[in-house]
C-alpha positions in Angstrom: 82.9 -90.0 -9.9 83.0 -93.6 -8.3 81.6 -92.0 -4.9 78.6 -90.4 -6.6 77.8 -93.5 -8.2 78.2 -95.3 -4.8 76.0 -92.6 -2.6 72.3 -93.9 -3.6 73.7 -97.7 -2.4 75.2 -95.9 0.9 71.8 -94.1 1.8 69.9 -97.4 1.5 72.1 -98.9 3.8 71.4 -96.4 6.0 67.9 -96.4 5.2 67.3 -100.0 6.1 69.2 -100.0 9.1 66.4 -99.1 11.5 64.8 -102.4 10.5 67.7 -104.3 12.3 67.0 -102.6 15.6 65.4 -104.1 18.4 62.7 -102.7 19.6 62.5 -101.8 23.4 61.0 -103.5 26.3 58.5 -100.6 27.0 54.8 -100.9 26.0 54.7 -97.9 23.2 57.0 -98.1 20.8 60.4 -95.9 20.2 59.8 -94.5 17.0 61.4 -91.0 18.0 64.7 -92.2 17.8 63.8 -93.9 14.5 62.9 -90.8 13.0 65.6 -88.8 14.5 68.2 -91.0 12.7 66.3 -91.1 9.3 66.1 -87.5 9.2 69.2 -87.0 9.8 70.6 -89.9 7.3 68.5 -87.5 4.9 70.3 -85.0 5.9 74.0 -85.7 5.8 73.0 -87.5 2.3 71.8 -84.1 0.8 74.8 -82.5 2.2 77.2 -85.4 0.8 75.5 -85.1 -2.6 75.8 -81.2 -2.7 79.7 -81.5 -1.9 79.6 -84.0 -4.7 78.1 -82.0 -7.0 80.5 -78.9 -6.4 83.5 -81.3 -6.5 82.9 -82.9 -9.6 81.4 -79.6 -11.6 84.5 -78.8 -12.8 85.8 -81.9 -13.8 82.9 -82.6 -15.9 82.6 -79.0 -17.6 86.4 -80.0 -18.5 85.4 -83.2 -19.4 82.5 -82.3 -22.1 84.9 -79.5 -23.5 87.7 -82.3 -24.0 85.2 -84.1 -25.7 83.5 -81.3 -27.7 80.4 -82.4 -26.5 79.2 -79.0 -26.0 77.7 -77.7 -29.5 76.9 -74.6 -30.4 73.9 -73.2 -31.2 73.4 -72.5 -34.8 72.5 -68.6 -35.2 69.9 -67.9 -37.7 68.6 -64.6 -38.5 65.4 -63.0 -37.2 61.9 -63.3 -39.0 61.0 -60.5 -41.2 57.6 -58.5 -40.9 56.3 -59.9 -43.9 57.3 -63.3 -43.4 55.1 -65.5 -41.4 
């Protein structure tokens, strides 16, 4: 539960990091690379939450049914023809 809570903070390290990179020497500037690493930063955190999320499903479906937190729907009975 800790790491899900800790995986937006990660991915804005991760985020920010290209802003701590020098740039080249060259005349244009090296934004490839810059995009290659943010995309795939996206990547492995959509791939880290999606692990996650399977991990913890059970725990919290076991969770909510420890706690009763899951109520059930109350059943009622259909509507007549003539009532409206």
């Amino acid at each position: 539960m800790d790491a899900a809570r800790l995986l937006p903070l990660f991915g804005v390290v991760l985020f920010t990091l290209p802003a701590l990179w020098r740039p080249d020497a060259g005349a244009h500037p090296d934004t490839a690379r810059g995009l290659i690493y943010l995309f795939t930063v996206w990547a492995l955190l959509v791939a880290l939450a999606a692990a996650l999320a399977r991990g913890l499903a059970p725990a919290l479906d076991a969770e909510e049914e420890a706690e009763g937190s899951l109520p059930s729907l109350p059943t009622t009975a259909p509507p007549k023809d003539g009532d409206l």
